[in-house]
C-alpha positions as CSV (number, residue, x, y, z in Angstrom):
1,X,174.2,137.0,88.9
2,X,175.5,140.1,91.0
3,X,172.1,141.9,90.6
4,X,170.8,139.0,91.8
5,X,172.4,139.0,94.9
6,X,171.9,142.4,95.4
7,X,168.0,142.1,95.3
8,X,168.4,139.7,97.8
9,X,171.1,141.6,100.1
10,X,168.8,144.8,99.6
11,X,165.0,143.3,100.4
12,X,166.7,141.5,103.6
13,X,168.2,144.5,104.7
14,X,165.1,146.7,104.0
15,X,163.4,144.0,106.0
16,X,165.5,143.9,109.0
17,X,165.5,147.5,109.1
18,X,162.3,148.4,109.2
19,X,161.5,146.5,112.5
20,X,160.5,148.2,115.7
21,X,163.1,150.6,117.5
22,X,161.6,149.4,120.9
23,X,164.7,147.1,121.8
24,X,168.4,147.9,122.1
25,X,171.7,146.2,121.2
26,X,172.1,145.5,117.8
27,X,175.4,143.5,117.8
28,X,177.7,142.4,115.0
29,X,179.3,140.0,114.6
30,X,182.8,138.1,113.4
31,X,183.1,134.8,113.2
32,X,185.9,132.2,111.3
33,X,185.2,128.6,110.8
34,X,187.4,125.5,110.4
35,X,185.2,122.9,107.9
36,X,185.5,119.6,106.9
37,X,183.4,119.2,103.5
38,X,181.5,115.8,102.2
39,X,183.3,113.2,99.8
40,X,182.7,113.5,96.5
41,X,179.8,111.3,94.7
42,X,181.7,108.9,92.5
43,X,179.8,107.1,89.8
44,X,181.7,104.1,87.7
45,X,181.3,103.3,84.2
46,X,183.3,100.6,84.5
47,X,183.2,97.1,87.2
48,X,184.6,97.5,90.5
49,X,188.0,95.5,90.5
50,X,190.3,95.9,93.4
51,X,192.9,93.4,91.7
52,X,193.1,96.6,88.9
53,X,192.6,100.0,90.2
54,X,190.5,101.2,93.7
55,X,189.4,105.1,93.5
56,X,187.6,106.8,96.2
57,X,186.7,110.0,98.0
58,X,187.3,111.5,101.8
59,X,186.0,114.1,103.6
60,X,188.4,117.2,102.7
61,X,189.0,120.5,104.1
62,X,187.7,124.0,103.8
63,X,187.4,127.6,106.0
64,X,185.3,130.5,106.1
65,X,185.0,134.0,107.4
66,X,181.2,135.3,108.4
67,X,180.4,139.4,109.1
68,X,177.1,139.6,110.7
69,X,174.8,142.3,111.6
70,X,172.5,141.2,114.5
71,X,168.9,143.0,114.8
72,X,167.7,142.6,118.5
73,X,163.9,141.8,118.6
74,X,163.3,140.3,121.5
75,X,165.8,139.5,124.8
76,X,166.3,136.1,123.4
77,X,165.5,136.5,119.5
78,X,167.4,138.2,117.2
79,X,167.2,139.1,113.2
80,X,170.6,137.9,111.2
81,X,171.9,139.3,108.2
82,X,175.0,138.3,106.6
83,X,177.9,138.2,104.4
84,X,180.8,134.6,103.9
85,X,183.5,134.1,102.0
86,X,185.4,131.2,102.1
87,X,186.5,127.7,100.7
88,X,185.7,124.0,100.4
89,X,187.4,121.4,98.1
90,X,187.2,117.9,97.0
91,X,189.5,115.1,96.9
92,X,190.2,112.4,95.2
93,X,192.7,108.8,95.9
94,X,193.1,106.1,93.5
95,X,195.7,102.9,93.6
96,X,196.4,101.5,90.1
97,X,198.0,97.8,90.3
98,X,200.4,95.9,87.9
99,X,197.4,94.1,86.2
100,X,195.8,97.7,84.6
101,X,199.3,99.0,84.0
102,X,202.7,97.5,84.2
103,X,205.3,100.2,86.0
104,X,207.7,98.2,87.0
105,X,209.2,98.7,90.9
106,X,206.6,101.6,91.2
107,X,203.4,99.3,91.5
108,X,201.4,99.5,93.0
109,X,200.9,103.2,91.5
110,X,199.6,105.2,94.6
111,X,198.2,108.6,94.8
112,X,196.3,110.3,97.8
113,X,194.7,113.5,98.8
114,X,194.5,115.0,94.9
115,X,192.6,117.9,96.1
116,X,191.2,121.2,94.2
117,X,190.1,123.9,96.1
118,X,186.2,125.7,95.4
119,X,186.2,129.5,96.4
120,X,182.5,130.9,97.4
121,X,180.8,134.3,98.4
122,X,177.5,133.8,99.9
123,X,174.8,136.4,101.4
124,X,173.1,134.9,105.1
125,X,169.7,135.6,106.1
126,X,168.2,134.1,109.1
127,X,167.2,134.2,112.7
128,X,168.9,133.0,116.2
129,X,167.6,132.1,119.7
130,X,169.1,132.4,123.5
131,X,168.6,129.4,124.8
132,X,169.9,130.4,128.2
133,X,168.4,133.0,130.5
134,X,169.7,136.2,129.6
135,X,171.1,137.3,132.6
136,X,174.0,134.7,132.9
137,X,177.2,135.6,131.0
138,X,177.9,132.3,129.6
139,X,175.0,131.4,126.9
140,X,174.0,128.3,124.6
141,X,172.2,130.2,121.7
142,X,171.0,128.2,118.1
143,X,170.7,130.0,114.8
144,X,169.2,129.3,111.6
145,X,169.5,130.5,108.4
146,X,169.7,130.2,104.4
147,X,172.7,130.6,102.4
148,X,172.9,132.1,98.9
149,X,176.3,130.9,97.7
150,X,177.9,131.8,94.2
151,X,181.0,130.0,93.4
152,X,183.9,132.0,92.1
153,X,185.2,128.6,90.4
154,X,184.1,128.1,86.7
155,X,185.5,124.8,86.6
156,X,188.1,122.5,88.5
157,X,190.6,120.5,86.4
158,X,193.6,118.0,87.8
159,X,196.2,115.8,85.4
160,X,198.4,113.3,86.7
161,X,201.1,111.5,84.8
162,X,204.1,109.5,85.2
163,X,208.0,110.2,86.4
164,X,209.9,111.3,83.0
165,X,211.6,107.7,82.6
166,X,208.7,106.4,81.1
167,X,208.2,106.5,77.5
168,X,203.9,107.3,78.1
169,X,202.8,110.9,76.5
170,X,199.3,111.0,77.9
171,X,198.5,111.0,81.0
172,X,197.6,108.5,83.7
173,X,195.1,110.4,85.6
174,X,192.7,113.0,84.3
175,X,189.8,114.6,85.8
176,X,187.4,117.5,85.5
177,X,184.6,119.2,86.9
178,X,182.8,122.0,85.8
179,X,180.4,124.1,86.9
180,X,176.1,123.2,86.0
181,X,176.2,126.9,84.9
182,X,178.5,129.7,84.8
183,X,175.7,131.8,87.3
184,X,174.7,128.6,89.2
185,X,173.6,129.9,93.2
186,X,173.4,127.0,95.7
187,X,170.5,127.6,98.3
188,X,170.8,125.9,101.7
189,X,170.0,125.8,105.1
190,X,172.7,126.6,107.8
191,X,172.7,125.5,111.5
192,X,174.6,127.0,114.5
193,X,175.1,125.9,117.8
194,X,177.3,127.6,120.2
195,X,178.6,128.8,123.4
196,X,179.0,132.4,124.3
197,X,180.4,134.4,127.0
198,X,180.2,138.2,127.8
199,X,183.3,139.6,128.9
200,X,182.5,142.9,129.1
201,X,179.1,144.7,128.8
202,X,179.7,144.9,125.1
203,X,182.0,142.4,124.1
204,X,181.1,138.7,123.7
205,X,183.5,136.0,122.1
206,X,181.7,132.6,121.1
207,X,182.9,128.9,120.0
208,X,180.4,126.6,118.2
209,X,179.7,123.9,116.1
210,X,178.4,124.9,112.4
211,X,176.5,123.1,109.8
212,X,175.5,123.9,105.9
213,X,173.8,121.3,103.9
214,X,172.0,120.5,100.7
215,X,171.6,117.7,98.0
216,X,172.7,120.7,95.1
217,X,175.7,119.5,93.1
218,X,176.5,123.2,91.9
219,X,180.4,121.1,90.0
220,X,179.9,117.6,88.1
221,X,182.4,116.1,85.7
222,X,184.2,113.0,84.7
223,X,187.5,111.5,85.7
224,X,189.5,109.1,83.4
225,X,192.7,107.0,83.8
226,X,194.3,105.1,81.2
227,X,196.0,101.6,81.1
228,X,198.0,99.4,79.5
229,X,195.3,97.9,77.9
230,X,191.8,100.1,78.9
231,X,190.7,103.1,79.8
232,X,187.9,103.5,83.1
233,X,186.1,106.0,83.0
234,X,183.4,107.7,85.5
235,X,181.4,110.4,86.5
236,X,182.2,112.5,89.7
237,X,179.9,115.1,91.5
238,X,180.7,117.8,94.6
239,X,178.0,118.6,96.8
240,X,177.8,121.7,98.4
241,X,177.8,120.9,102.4
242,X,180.0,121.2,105.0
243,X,180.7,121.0,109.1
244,X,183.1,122.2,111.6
245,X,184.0,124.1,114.7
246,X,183.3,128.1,114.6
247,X,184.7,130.7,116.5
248,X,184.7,134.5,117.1
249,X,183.4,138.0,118.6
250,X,180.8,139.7,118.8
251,X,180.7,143.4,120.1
252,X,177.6,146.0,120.3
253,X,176.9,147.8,117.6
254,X,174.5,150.8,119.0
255,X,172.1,151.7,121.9
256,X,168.7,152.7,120.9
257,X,166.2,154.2,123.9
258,X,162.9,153.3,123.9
259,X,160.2,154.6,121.4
């Protein structure tokens, strides 16, 4: 899996690299972004009954940090290549009533935001355009580029049972996810829009809006929760896209004469 990610690290750099000298201002770049990551994809073995037991999904949170190197080919066009790191996580609510299990003054049994955090590394490669004219300080520019992500995670596991005065051993709750495959790499495409604005001759800071989506389910599992009388069970998948506000600087990185 590394070497993978190496070959792909090493033929985009070797790419970028070996374009002409002709233009100046390389940049790089730091970047941080606040994301908000899809529900997860809930499947039930088992009828829908909202007089028993609702489960369900929300959008849940996440964050990431980006180091860019920018390669200037033209005023308004320039070469990305990338490294993030970051997380995303998945979430999970369920109400149990009196008619799946009997808990006395505690029904109906609530639980919200069970969440589980994914951790990611992920090489960038892609390209980004000025849309403003490149003499104003304050510029719209739109990126796009693929991701390579590798998930640190393995496998994502959460148990939840009852206050010790009750006289149940197993749990209530159980579910887990595991990874397709311990090497599994999600591929997707990754949008950017932002707004930037040169503050000095080589120093820009930017604020955005990001995007990275793809139909991959790199965890799938099952959840399971038990009752008096039955036990429901169902099959849960996470999908690996995202959204959110990005932010950060971007400085010059060297000053190349003409060829």
């Amino acid at each position: 899996m590394k070497t993978y990610l190496l070959l792909i690290f090493l033929s985009s750099t070797t790419f970028l690299l070996a374009q002409s000298k002709e233009y100046i201002d390389d940049e790089f770049e730091l970047s941080m972004a606040i994301l908000s990551s899809s529900p997860l994809l809930i499947e039930r073995d088992h009828p829908i009954d909202g007089s028993k037991i609702s489960i369900y999904s929300e959008a849940s949170r996440g964050y990431n940090f980006g180091l860019k190197y920018l390669r200037k080919q033209t005023n308004r066009v320039n070469w990305i290549l990338g490294f993030e790191t970051g997380r995303y996580s998945a979430n999970i609510n369920y109400v149990i009533q009196k008619d799946f299990i009997d808990l006395g003054e505690r029904n109906p049994y609530t639980h919200e935001y069970t969440e589980s955090f994914i951790f990611y590394i992920a090489p960038e490669i892609g390209a980004r355009y000025t849309l403003s004219r490149e003499n104003r300080k304050g510029k719209l520019v739109i990126s796009a580029s693929v991701m390579a992500a590798y998930h640190l995670n393995t496998g994502l596991q959460i148990t939840r049972g009852l206050n010790a005065d009750t006289s149940r051993s197993s749990p209530l709750f159980f579910i887990q996810m595991e990874s397709k495959n311990r090497n599994h790499v999600v591929l997707a495409p990754k949008l950017n829009l932002e707004y930037s604005y040169q503050i000095t001759p080589t120093k820009t800071i930017f604020i955005g809006f990001t995007s990275t989506f793809s139909n991959q389910t790199p965890f799938e599992g099952r959840y399971l929760i038990q009752g008096d009388n039955e036990v429901l069970e169902g099959r849960i998948k996470k999908r690996y896209n995202f959204s959110g506000f990005k932010f950060g600087y971007r400085g010059k990185l060297t000053t190349k004469t003409a060829q």
